[in-house]
C-alpha positions in Angstrom: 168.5 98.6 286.4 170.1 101.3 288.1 173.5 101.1 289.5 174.6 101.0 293.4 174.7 104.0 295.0 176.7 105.4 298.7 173.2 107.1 299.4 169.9 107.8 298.7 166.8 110.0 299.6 164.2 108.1 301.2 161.2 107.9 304.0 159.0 106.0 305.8 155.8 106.4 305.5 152.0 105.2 306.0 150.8 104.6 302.1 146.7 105.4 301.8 144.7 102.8 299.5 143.4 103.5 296.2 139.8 104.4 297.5 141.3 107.2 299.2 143.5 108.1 296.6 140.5 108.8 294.1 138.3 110.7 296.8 141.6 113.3 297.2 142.1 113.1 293.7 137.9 114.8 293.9 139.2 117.3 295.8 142.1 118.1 293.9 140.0 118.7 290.6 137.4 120.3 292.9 140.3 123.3 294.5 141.7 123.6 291.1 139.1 125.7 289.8 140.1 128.3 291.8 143.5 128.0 292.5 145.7 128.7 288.9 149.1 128.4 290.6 150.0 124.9 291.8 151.6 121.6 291.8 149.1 118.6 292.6 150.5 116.0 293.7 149.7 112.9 292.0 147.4 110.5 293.7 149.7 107.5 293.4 152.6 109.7 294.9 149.8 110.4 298.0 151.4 109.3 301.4 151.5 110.2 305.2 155.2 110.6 305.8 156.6 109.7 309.3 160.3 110.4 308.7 161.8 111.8 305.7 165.6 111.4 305.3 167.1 113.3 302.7 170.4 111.2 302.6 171.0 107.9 303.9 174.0 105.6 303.4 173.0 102.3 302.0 174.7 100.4 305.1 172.5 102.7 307.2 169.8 101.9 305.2 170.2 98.2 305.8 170.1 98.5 309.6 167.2 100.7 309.2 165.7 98.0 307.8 166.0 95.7 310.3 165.2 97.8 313.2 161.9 98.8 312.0 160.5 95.3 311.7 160.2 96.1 315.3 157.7 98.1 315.1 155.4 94.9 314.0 155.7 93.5 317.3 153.7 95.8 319.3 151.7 97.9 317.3 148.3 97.0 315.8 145.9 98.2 313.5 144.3 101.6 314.2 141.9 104.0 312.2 142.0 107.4 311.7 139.9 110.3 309.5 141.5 112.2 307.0 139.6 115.7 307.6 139.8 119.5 307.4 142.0 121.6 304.9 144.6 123.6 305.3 148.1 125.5 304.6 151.4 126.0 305.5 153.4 127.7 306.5 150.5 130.4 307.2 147.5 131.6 305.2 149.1 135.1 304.6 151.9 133.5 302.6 150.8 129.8 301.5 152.9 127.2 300.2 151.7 123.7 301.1 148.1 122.5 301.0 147.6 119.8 303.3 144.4 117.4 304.3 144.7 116.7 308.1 144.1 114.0 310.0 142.1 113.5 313.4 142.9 111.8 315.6 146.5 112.8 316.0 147.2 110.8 318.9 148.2 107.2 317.7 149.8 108.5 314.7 152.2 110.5 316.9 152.8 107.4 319.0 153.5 105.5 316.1 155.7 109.0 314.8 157.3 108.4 318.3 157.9 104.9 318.0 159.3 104.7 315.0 161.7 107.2 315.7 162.9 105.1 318.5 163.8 102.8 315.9 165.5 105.2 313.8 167.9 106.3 316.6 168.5 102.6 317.5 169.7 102.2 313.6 172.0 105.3 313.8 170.2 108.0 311.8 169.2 111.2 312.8 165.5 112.2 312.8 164.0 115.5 312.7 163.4 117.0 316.2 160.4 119.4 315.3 157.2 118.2 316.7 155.2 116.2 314.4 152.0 116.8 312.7 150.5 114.7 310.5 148.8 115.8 307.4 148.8 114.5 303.7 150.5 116.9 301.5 147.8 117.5 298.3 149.8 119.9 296.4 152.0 122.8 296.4 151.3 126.3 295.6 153.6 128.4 292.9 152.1 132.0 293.9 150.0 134.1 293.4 146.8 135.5 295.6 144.4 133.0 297.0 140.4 133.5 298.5 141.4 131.1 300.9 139.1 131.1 303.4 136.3 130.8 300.2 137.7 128.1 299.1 138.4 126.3 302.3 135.7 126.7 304.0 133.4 124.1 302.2 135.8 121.6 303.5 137.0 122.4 306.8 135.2 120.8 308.6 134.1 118.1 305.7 135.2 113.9 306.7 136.8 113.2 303.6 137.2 109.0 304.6 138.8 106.9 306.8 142.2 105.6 306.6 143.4 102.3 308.6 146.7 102.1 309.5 147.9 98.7 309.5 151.2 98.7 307.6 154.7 101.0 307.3 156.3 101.5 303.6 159.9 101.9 303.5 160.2 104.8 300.7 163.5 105.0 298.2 162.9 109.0 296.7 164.3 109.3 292.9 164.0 112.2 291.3 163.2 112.5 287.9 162.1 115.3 285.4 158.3 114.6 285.5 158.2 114.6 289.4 159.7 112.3 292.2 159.2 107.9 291.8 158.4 106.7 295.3 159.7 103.2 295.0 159.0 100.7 298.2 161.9 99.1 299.6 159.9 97.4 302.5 156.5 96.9 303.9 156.0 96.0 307.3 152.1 94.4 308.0 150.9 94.9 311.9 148.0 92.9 311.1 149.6 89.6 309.9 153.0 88.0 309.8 154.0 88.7 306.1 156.8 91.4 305.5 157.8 92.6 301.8 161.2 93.4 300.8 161.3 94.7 297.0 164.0 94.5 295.0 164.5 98.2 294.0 166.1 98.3 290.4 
């Protein structure tokens, strides 16, 4: 059990089932025969991150809590496809290989939405416009065929993903890689909503 703590590193996100998980987790194996220098990220760890708070005070974190039950009082069920391939922050100098999503327009509602909720609970949110993609790994160097090895999946619909529940994230960081651990789970589609004990 680890001790209380003033603040932690945490987000809220949209988690993707296991079916999804595995048909990344394809892809993954499938890009790593030609790319030597990265950092997949593991398929258990896969999420699509609405807000991403790199320090929150636990009282914050409470209210934060409260507000964003909220959310499951308007907002239903929607489905979207996780498609196309790409990088960021360009493909001259690549860091971040992402899997987007189409389409973007009731996940930035929801983006929106949500960060009504956040302001109502007193924490700052990122004013960059949002755009959703699922972060599959990260790249360490080196040179990359890019459009070779992209272009196989550009325009390739990978699955769907319904959206029909919010995860509360606590971030801990450990030597083997960062432990998403849930805090809360707020279902649109029923009336059950999951606090977990995070110890």
């Amino acid at each position: 059990m680890r001790s209380d703590m003033s603040s932690v590193r945490a987000f809220l996100a949209i988690p993707l089932p296991w079916q999804l998980q595995e048909s990344i987790r394809v892809i993954q194996t499938e890009l790593q025969a030609g790319i030597a220098e990265a950092r997949w990220t593991r398929p258990e760890n896969l999420h699509l991150t609405l807000h991403f708070f790199a320090k929150i005070e636990q009282e914050t974190l409470e209210k934060l809590k409260v507000s964003v039950l909220s959310i499951k009082g308007f907002q239903r069920p929607f489905q979207v496809e996780v498609k196309g391939l790409g990088v960021f922050p360009n493909p001259h100098r690549p860091r971040v290989i992402w899997l987007g999503l189409e389409p973007r327009g009731q996940l930035k509602q929801l983006h929106r939405a949500t960060g009504q909720c956040l302001r109502q609970a007193g924490v700052a949110i990122d004013s960059r416009p949002y755009s959703p993609h699922l972060t599959i790994g990260r790249l360490r160097g080196g040179k990359l065929d890019l459009p070779r090895l992209f272009s196989s999946m550009q325009q390739k619909t990978i699955a769907p993903l319904t959206v029909d529940r919010l995860v509360l994230y606590e971030s801990r960081l450990r030597p083997e890689g960062a432990q998403h651990v849930p805090l809360l789970t707020v279902n649109f589609d029923d009336e059950n909503t999951d606090t977990h004990d995070a110890t």
